[in-house]
VEXDREN-2710 file (C-alpha; in Angstrom, 1 decimal):
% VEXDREN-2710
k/r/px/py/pz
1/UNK/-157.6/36.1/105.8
2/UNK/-158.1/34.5/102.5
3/UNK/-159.2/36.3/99.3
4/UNK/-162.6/36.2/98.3
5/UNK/-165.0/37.4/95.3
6/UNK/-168.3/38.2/95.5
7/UNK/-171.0/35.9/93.6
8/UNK/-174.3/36.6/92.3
9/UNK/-176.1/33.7/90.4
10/UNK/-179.6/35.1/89.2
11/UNK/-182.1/34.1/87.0
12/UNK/-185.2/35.1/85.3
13/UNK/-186.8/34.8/88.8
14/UNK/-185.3/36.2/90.7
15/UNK/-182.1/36.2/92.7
16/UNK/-180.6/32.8/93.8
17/UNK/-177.6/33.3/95.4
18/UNK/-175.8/36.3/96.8
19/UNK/-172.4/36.1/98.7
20/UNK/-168.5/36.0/99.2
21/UNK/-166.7/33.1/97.7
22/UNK/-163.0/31.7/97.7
23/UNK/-163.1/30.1/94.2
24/UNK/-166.2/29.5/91.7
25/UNK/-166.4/26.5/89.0
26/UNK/-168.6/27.0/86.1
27/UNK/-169.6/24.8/82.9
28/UNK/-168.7/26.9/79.8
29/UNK/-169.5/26.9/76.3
30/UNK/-165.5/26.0/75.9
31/UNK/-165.0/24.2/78.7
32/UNK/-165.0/24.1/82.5
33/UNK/-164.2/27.5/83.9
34/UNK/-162.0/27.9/87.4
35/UNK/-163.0/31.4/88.8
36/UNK/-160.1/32.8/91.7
37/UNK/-160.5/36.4/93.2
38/UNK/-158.7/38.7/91.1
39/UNK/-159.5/36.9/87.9
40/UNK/-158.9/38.7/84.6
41/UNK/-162.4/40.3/83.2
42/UNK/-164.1/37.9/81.1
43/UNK/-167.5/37.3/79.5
44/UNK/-168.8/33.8/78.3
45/UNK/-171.8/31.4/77.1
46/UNK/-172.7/28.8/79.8
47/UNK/-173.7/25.5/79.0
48/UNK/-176.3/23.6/81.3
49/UNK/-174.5/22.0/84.5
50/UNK/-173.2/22.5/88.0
51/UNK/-172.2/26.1/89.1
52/UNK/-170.0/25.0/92.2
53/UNK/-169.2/28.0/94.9
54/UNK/-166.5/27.6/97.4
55/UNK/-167.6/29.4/100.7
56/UNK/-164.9/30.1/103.1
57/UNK/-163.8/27.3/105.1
58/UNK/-163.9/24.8/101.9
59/UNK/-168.1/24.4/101.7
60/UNK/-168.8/23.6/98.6
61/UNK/-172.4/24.9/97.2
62/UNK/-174.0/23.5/94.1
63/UNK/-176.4/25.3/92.0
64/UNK/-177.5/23.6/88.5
65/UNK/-178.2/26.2/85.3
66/UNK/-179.7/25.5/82.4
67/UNK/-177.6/28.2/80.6
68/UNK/-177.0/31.4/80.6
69/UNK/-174.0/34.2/80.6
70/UNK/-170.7/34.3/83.4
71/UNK/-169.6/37.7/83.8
72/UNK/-165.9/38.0/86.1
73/UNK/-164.4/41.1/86.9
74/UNK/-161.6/40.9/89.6
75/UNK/-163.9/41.0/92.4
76/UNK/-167.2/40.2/91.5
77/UNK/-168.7/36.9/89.6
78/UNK/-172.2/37.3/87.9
79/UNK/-174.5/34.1/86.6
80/UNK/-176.7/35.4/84.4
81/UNK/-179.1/31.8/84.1
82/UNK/-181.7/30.7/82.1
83/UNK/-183.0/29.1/84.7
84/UNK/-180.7/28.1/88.3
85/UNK/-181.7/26.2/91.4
86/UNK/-179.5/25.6/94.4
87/UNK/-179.0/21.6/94.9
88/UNK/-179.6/20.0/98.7
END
């Protein structure tokens, strides 16, 4: 069984996204961030882009933010966005 953190991408909305991922990409303030389960705790700026969150079996979902926060603790990955939409 792979290893998997739990995501939560909200925004002043509401919630967009709540689930278990393998790996989550995010666009931020420094650079492009590479999210694995057991990640070290971090909190950073977002710059506007794609949030990209790898389900199990390797599907890939896309969700574009206009900003916002990334919180990581080991097993849990919050998006705190601006504004966030899920892409088709």
């Amino acid at each position: 069984m792979a290893m998997t953190v739990h995501v939560d991408i909200v925004s002043a909305e509401g919630a967009i996204h709540s689930g278990l991922a393998e790996m989550v990409f995010a666009p931020g303030k420094m650079g492009e961030l590479g999210i694995a389960p057991r990640h070290s705790p971090l909190i950073t700026q977002l710059k506007p882009g794609d949030v990209r969150v790898q389900a199990k079996q390797g599907e890939m979902m896309h969700f574009y933010v206009s900003g916002g926060m990334l919180e990581v603790q080991p097993d849990v990955v919050t998006v705190l966005a601006d504004t966030a939409i899920r892409a088709e």
